[in-house]
C-alpha positions as CSV (number, residue, x, y, z in Angstrom):
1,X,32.7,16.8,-55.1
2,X,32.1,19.4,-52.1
3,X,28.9,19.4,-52.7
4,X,28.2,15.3,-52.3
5,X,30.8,15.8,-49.1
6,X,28.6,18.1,-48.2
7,X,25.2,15.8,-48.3
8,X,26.8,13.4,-47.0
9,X,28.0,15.0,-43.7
10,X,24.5,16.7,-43.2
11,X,22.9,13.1,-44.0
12,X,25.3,11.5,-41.4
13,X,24.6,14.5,-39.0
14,X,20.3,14.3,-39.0
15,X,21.0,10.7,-38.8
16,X,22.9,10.5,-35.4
17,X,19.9,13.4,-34.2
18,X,17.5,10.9,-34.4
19,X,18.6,8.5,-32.0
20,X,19.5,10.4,-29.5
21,X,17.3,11.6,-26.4
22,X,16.3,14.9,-25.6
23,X,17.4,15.4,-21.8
24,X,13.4,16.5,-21.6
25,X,12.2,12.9,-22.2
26,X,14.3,11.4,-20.2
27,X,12.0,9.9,-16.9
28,X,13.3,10.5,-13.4
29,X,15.1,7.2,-11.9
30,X,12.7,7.5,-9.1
31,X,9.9,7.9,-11.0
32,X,11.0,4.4,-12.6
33,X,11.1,3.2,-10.0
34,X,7.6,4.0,-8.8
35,X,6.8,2.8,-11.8
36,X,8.0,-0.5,-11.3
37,X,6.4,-0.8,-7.5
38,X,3.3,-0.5,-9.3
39,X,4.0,-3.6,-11.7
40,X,5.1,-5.7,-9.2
41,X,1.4,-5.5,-8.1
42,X,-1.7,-6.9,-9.6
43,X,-3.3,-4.9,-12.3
44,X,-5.4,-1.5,-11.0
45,X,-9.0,-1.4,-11.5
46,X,-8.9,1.4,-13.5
47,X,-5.1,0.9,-14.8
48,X,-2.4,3.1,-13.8
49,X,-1.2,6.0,-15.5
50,X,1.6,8.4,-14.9
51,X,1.3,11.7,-16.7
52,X,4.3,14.5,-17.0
53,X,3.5,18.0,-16.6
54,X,4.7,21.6,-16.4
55,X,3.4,23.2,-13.3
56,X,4.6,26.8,-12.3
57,X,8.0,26.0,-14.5
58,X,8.1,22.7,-12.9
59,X,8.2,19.1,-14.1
60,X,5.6,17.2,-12.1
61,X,4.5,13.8,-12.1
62,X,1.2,12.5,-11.5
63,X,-0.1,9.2,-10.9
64,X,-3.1,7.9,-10.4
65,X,-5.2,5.9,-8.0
66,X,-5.5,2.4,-7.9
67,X,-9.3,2.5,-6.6
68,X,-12.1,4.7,-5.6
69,X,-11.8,7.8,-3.1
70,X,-8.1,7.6,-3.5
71,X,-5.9,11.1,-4.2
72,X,-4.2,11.2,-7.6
73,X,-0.9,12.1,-6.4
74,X,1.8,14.5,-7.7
75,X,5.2,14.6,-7.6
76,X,8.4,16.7,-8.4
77,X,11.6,15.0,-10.1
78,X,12.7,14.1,-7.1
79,X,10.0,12.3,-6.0
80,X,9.0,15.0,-3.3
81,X,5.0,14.6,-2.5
82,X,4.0,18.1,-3.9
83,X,0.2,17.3,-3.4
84,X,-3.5,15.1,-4.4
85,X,-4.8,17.4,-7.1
86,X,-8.2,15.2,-7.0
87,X,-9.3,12.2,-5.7
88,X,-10.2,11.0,-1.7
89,X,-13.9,11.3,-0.8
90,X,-14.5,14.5,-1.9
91,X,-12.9,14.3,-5.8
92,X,-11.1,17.5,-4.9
93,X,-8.1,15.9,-3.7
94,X,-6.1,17.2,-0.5
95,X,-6.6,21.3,-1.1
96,X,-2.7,21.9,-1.7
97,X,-2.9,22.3,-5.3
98,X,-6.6,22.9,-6.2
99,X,-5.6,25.3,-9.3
100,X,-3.7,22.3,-10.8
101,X,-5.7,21.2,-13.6
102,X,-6.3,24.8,-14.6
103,X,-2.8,26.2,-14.1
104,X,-1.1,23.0,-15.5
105,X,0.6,21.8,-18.7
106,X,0.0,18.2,-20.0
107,X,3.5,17.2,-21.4
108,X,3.0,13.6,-22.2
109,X,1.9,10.3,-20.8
110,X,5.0,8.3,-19.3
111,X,3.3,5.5,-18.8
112,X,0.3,3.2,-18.6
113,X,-0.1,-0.2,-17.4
114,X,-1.3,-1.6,-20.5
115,X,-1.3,-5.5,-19.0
């Protein structure tokens, strides 16, 4: 009998795990809501992506460009322009953060604009 009360409260227990998030995969509100000025426009030509990473300990965001010569722009969880790791007319972006591919972390895509 303990031992079936037993299953059953680990079952229950790895059950309710699954559905919940992990605070890590949760998406900033601004973010979103970046996300959702770019949707309100037509499709990018290529389309838009926005990537998570770790950078020095940090969760940063980068999105790209919606055209040629653009910078590919990073940001912190606050939204906070950190800096345009590539992109504009030289493809090396704006100089800030020019160890950022190297140094970086891929974490996941958030999104892409798969319309």
């Amino acid at each position: 009998m303990n031992r079936i009360l037993l299953m059953t409260l680990l079952s229950s227990m790895i059950f309710l795990q699954c559905g919940k998030k992990n605070e890590n995969d949760v998406v900033p509100a601004c973010v979103q809501a970046k996300i959702s000025e770019i949707k309100a426009q037509p499709k990018w030509n290529p389309p838009a992506e926005v990537a998570e990473y770790l950078y020095y300990g940090r969760k940063v965001f980068l999105f790209t460009s919606d055209c040629c010569d653009q910078y590919i722009q990073l940001y912190d969880e606050n939204c906070n322009y950190i800096c345009a790791p590539s992109g504009g007319l030289t493809g090396h972006g704006d100089g800030k953060c020019a160890d950022f591919y190297s140094s970086a972390k891929l974490i996941k895509l958030v999104w892409k604009d798969n319309r």
